[in-house]
C-alpha positions as CSV (number, residue, x, y, z in Angstrom):
1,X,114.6,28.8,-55.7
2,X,110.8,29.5,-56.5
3,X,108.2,28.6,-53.7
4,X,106.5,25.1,-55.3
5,X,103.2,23.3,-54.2
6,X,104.9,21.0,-52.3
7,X,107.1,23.3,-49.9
8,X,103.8,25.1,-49.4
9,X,101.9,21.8,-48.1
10,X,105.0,21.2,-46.5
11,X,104.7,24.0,-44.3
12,X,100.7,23.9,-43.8
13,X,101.2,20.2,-42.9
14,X,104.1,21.8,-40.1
15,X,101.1,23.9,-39.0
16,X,98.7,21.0,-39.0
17,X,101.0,19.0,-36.5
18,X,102.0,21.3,-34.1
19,X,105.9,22.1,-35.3
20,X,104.9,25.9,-36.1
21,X,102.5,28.1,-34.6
22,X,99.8,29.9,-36.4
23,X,102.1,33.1,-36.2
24,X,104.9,31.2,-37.4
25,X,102.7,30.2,-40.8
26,X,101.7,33.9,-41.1
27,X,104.9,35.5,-41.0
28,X,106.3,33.1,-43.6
29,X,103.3,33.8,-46.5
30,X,103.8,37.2,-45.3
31,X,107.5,37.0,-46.1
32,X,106.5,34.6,-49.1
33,X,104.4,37.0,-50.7
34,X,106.6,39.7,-50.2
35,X,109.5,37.5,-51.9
36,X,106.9,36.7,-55.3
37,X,109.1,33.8,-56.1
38,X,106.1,31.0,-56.8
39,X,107.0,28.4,-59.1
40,X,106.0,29.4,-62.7
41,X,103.6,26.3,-63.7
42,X,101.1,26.8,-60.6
43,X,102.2,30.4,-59.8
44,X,98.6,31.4,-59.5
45,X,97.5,28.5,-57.4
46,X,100.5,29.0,-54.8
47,X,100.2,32.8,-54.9
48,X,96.2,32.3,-53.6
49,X,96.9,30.1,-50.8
50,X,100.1,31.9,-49.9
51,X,97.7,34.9,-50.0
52,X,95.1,33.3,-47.6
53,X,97.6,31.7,-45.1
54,X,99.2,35.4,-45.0
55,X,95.9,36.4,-43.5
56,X,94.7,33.4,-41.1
57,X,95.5,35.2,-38.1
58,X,93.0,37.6,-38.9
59,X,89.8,36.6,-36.9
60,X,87.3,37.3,-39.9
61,X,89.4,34.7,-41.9
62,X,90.8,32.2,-39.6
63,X,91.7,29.0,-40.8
64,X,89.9,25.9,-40.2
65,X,90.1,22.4,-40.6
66,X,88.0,22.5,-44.0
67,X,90.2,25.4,-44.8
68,X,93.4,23.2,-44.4
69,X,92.2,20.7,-46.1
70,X,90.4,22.9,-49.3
71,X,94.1,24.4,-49.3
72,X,96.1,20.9,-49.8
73,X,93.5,20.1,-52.1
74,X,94.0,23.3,-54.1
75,X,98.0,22.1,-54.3
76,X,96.9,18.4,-55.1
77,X,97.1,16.7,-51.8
78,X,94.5,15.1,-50.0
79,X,94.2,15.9,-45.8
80,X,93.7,12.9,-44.0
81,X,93.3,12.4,-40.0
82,X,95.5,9.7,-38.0
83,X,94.2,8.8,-35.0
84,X,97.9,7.9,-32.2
85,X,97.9,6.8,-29.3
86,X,100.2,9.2,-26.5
C-alpha cells in the first residue's frame, strides 16, 4: 500500500506529541525512502518531506517547530498549538 500525505502527517503529528521519538521518525523515512512506495498523485511532495524527516537527526538540519509546521503544510494540513492543562 503506497505511503499517502496523510500517513505521513500522521506520523509527524506522532512526533509532534510525544508518541515517537525523533529517532523513531528517522528510522521510519529512512525505511520509507528505502521502500519508494509514495502515493502516485503527490509522489514528489511525499518523497521531499520523507527525504527531510530521514535527515532531522542530523544537527545541520534538525527539525523545528516552523519546520513541522512548513512540512504539514507542504501535505495540506495546517499545525496548530493547543494549550492542556496536566
Amino acid at each position: 500500500m503506497p505511503l499517502t500525505r496523510k500517513a505521513v502527517a500522521h506520523k509527524l503529528a506522532a512526533y509532534l506529541h510525544h508518541e515517537i521519538s525523533l529517532d523513531d521518525l528517522v528510522a521510519w523515512a529512512n525505511a520509507a525512502m528505502m521502500e519508494d512506495d509514495f502515493e502516485e498523485a503527490h509522489y514528489d511532495t511525499i518523497r521531499d518531506v520523507v527525504a527531510r524527516l530521514g535527515l532531522a537527526n542530523v544537527q545541520a538540519f534538525g527539525l523545528t517547530w516552523e519546520d513541522c509546521a512548513s512540512i504539514l503544510k507542504q501535505l495540506g494540513y495546517n499545525a496548530r498549538v493547543e494549550i492542556v492543562a496536566v
